[in-house]
N, C-alpha and C positions, 0 to 999 in steps of 0.2 A: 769164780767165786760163787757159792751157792748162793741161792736166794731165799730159798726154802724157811729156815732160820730167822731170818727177819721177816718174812712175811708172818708166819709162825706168832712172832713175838707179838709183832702190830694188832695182829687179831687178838692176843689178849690181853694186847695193853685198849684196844675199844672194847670188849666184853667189860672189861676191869671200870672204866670210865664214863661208858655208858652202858648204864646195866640195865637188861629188857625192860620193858612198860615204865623207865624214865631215866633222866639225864643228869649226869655229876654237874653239880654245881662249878663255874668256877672256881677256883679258889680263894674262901672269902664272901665269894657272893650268894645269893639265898639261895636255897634249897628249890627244885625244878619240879614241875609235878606234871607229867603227860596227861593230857586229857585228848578224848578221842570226839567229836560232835558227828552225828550221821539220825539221818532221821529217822526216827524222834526222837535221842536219846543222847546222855552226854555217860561217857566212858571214864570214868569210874561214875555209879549213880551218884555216891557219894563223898566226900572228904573231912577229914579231922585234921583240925588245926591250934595252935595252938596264940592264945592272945599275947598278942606285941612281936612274933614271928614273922619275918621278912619268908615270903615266899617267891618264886615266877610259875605260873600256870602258862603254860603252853600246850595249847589249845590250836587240834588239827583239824579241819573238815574234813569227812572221808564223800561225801557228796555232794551238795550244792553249797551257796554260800549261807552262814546261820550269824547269828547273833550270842553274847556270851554279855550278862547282864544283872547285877545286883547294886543299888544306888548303896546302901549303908556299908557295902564292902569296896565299893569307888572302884566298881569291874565294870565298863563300859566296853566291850571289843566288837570290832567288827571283823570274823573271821572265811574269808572270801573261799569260792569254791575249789576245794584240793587244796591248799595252803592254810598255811599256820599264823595264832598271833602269839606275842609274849605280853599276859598281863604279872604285874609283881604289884603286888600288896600287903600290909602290915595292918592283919583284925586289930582295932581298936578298942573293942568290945567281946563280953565273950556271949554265945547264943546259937541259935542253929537260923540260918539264912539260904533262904531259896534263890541258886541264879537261875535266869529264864535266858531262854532263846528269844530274842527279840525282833526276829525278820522271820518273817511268814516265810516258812518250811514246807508247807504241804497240808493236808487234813486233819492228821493228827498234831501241829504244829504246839498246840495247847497242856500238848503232857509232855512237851521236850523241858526239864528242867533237873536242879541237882543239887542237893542239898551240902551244905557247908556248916560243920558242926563246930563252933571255936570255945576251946576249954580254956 
């Protein structure tokens, strides 16, 4: 029996489901948004959201451990070195809100942030 075929397929049933730079939601559940932390900087700078939308941010270190943090958006993460965390939240308001890194990164630690625009 070939295998070829179904490999084939699998690969673009994951290209299909999980499409570069972020991840299909379950089915039903919020929308996934890949965020990339490495210092100083969070990947994408920015994001557009939309008010009363259920999101999940998943949020990876690509180097040491960092912090992922804005109190009026209730993002509190603690995202440990080379691994990932899932925050999922519903803006309640609409405005543009800064999350910060909130564990000391390094010298530049101070400009690691990312703005979150909610319409």
């Amino acid at each position: 029996m070939k295998k070829t075929p179904i490999l084939l397929g699998t690969a673009l049933c994951a290209v299909i489901l999980f499409p570069p730079g972020g991840r299909a939601a379950a089915e039903g559940g919020p929308r996934v948004i890949s965020i990339t932390a490495k210092r100083f900087e969070f990947l994408p700078h920015e994001l557009k959201l939309k008010k009363g939308e259920t999101v999940t941010l998943h949020v990876t270190s690509e180097d040491v451990q960092h912090g992922f943090f804005n109190r009026k958006l209730k993002i509190d993460a603690d995202v440990p070195a080379g691994q990932s965390a899932d925050v999922t939240i519903t803006p309640g308001e609409e405005g543009r809100f800064l999350v910060i890194c909130d564990h000391f990164c390094g010298a530049l630690h101070g400009n690691m942030h990312m703005s979150v625009d909610v319409e």
